[in-house]
N, C-alpha and C positions, 0 to 999 in steps of 0.2 A: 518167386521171391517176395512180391509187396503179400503174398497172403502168410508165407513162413513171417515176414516182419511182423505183421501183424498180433499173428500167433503169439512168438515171444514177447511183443508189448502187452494182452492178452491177459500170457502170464506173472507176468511180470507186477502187474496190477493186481492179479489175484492173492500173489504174492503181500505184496503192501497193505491189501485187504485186510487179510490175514494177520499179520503185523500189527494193524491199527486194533482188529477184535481182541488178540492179545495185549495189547496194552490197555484197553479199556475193561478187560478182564481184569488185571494188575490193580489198577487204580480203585475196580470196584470192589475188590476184595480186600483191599486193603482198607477200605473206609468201612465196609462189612466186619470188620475187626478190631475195630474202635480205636485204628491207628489215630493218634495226635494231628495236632495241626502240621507241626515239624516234620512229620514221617510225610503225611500228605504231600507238602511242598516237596521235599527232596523226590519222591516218585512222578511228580508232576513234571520234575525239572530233567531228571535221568531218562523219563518216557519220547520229552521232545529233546531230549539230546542223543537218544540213540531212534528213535522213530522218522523224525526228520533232517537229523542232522543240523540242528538249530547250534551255532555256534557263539552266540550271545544271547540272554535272554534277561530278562528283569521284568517281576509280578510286581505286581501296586495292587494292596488289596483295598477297599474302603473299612476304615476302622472310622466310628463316630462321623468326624468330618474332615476327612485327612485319609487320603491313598498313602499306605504305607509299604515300603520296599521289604515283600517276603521272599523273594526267589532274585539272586542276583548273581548270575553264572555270565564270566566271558569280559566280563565290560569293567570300564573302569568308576563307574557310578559309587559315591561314597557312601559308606551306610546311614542311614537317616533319611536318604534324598525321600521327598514326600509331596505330595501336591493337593491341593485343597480343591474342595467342590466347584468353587467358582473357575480355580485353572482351568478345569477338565471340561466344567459345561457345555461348551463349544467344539469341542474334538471329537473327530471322525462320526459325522451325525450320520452319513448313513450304512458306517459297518468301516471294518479294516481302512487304514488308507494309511500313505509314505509317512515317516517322520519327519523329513527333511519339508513338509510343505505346513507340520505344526511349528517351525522355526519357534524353537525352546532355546531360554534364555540359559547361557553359558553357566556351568557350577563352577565354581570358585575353588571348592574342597577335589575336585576330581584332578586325575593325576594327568589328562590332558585336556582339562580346562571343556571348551565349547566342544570339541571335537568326541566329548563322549555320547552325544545326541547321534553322532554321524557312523556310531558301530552298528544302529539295529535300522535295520529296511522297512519295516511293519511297524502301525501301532494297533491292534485289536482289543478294543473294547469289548470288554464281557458285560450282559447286560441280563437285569432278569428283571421281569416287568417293568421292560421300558428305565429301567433305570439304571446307570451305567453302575456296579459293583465292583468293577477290577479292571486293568489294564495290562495288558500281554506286551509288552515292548520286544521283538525278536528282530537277530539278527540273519546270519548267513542259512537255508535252510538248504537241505540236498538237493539235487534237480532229476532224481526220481518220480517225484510226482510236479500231477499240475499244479499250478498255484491254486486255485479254488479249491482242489481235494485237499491240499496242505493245511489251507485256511478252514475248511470244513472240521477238518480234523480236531485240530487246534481249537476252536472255539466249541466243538464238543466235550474234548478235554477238559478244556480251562471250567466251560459249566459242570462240570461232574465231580470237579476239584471244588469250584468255589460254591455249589449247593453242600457239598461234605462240612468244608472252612463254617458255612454259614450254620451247617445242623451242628457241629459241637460247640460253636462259640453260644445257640440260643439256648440247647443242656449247658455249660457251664451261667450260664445267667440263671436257667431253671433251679439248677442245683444253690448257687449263692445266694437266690431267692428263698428256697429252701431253708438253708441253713438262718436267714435274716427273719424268718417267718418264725421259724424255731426260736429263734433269742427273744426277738417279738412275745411272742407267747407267753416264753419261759417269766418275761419280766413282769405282763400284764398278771401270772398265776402268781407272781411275787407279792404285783402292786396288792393284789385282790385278799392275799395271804397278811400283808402286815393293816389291811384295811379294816378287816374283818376283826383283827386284834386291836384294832381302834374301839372298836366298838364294846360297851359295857356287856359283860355276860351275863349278869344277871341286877334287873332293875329293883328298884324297892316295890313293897305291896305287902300292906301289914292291914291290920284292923285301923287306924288311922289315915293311912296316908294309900295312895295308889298311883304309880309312872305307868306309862307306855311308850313303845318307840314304832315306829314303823321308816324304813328306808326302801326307795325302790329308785336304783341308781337308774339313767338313762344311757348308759353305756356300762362296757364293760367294768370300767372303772372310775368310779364318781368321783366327783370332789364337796362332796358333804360329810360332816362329820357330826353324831353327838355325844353326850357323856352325861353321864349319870356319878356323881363322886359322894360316898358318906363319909362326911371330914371327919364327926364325931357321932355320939348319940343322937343329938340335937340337930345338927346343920349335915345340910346338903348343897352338893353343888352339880347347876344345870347348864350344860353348854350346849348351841345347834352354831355350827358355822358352815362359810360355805367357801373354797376357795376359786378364784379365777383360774378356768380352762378345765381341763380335763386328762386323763391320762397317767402315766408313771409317774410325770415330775409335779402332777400336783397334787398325786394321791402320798408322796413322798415330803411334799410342803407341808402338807397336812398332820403326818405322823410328825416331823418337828415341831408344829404346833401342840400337837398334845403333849408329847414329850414334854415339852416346857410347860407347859398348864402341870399335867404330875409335877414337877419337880417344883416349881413356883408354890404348890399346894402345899408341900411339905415343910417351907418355910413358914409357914401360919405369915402370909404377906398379906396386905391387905387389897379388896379386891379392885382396886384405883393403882395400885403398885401392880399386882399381876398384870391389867392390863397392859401398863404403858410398858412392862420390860416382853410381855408376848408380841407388842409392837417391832420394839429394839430386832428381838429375835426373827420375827418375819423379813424386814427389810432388809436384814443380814444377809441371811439366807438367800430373798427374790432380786434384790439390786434394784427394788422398786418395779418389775418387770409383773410381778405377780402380787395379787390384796387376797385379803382372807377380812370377812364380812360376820361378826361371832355375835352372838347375844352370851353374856355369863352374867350368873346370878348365883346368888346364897340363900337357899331358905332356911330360916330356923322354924323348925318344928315345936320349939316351947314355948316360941314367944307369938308366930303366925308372919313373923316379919319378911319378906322378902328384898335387899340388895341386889341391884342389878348394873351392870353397865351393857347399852346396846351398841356396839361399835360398825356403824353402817348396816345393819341388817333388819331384816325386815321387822317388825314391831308386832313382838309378840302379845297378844289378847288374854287378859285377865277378863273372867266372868266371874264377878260377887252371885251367890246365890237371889241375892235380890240386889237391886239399882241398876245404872249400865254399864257397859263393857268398857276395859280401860285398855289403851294402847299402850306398848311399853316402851316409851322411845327416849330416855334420858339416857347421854352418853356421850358419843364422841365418834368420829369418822374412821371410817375402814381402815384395818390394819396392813403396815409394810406401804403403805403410799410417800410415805414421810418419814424422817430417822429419827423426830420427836412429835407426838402428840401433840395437837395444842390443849389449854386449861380445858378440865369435864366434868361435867358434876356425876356423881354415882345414885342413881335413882334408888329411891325408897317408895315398898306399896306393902300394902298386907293381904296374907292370903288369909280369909275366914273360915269356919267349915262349911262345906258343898258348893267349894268355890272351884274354877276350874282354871289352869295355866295353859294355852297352849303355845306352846314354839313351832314355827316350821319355818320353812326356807323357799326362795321366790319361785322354785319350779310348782308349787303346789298352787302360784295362784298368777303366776305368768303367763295364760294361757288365753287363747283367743275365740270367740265363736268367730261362724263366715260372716258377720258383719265388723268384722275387727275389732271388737269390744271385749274389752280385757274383763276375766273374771275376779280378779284382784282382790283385795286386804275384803273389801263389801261382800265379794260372795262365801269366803272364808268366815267373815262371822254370821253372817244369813244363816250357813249351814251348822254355825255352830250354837247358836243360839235356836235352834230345829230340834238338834239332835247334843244338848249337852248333856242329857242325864243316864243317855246310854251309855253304858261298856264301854270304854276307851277303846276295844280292838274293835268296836261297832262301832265306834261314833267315827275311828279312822277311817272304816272302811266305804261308810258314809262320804266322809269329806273326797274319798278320790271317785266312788260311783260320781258325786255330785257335779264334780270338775272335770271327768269324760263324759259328763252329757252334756255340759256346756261347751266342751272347747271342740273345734270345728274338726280338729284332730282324733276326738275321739281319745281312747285310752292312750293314746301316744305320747305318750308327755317329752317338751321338747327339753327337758332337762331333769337332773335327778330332784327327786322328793323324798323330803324329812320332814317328820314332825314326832313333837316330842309332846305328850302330854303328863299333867301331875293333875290329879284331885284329891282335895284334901276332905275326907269323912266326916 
């Protein structure tokens, strides 16, 4: 008799065995098939209700910082019940143990009040590297098996459920990433698209007169800007500005900036008027949050006159073909800091012929060797007064050889570079 016992306990076991391969078959095949989270729970919850007869059960999965109720069969637990990292920190440290000895504070919302803690016998912590992920709360289980194969089970289960939970919730973050990366993109080809329309297409370059530009943004999308405008036969108009930060919304400040410069043009305003209303316009627009930094100027080509106003920006360098080099700093402080300007006076100089103008912007001369000494406004005209009689695309190409072999960075420039040059024949 104790060996026939035996026997049918034996089987019996093998049976259960059996039982458990096919339900871990179930579950694996179902997350092999790119069931849902939804599908998952429900097979997780139908597996230990008919595998071991688990006659109450409630998951607490960890979302963010908050164990949230996704399997709740049996019990009278409200929907929402949820518990925070700190509750949980100190529960069953070292694997399954009673509920009745985590004496949990009575729900309010439950339909019998404290007594809903007192339906489940187990609490099993699912843990995956050491760190608690999920909580298994069960109730009544069959007495088929031992308790430890039950609990074996179960926490095989529950990990093969919630490595599943956890592999399509990091694809759904991959995929929304995805799609965030896409818009991302989409906008930066936008910024880069109405940038690029900022920009002059084609500069002046006659037997008289000759412009150049060269830009080399430091990111994908600069916030420097220049322009080149022939108002009439006579006069031209020269703009390098620069706007604070970087990105869509300052490559997007910057197109209203011009925007307004065209249409201001069109008024025949005067260039103390344009500025102070490109002011109005910036601070509209930025809320004082963002400045744009311009030099603009008028040359007239009949008379050699040049007006200018420098509105916070760096001081661009007039070279007479003979005497010395003039800095161009008559003007007024950075635009959109203020909702009015204060009084400015509009600078006058004259360009002579084999005179040279250059504009550019702080990345060209913001830069540092490893003794921390700035190459600055001194080494900008060193090099231009070296190389002024070259070719404008020579003499630019010069000014930035010259300022990667000073700065400690080498060719990396820590920010975007413009310069605009004009010589006059």
């Amino acid at each position: 008799m104790p060996q026939a016992a035996a026997l049918v306990g034996l089987e019996k076991r093998l049976f259960l065995k059996e039982r458990e391969l096919g339900a871990l078959l179930e579950i694996t095949q179902a997350i092999t098939q790119d069931s849902t989270e939804a599908d998952l729970y429900k097979i997780y919850q139908f597996t230990l209700i008919g595998q071991l007869g688990v006659r109450q059960l409630a998951l607490f999965v960890l979302d963010d910082d908050a164990f949230e109720l996704q399997v709740n069969y049996g019990t009278s637990l409200p929907a929402g019940t949820r518990f925070t990292r700190a509750e949980v920190g100190a529960w069953c440290p070292g694997g399954p143990c009673p509920v009745a000895d985590l004496q949990l504070d009575p729900l309010p919302d439950a339909r019998q009040g404290a007594a809903a803690w007192q339906e489940f016998e187990l609490l099993v912590p699912v843990r995956q590297q050491e760190t608690v992920q999920a909580l298994a709360f069960v109730g009544t289980m069959q007495g088929d098996y031992a308790s430890q194969e039950a609990l074996a089970f179960l926490e095989t289960l529950s990990n093969i459920l919630l490595g599943a939970v956890l592999s399509r919730r990091l694809a759904r973050q991959r995929e929304t990433l995805l799609v965030a990366e896409a818009t991302v993109r989409r906008e930066i080809e936008i910024a880069q698209q109405v940038q690029q329309l900022l920009f002059p297409q084609r500069l002046p370059n006659d037997a008289h007169l000759a412009v150049y530009a060269t830009y080399q943004p430091h990111t994908e999308i600069g916030g420097d800007y220049y322009d080149v405008v022939e108002l009439d036969a006579d006069r031209l108009l020269l703009c390098v500005a620069d706007v604070s930060g970087k990105g869509v919304s300052a490559s997007l400040l910057m197109s209203n900036f011009q925007a307004g410069l065209r249409t201001l043009l069109r008024t025949d305003a005067d260039l103390a008027t344009v500025v102070r209303e490109l002011n109005h316009l910036i601070f509209s627009n930025a809320a004082g949050e963002k400045f744009i930094t311009a030099f603009v100027a008028i040359f007239d080509r009949r008379t050699g006159a040049l007006t200018y106003v420098n509105a916070g920006h760096n001081d661009p360098l007039l070279l007479p073909d003979a005497g010395p080099a003039e800095a161009l700093h008559a003007g007024t402080v950075m635009l959109g800091i203020m909702s009015e300007l204060p009084p400015f006076a509009v600078g006058q100089t004259a360009l002579p012929p084999r005179s040279l103008l250059f504009l550019y912007t702080d990345g060209l001369s913001e830069v540092f060797d490893a003794q921390h000494q700035e190459f600055g406004e001194a080494g900008v005209l060193d090099t231009l007064v070296g190389h002024r009689y070259l070719p404008l695309p020579r003499l630019h190409r010069a000014l930035l050889a010259r300022t990667a072999g000073f700065s400690a960075e080498g060719s990396r420039f820590a920010d975007d570079v413009t310069m605009l040059s004009l010589r006059v024949k």
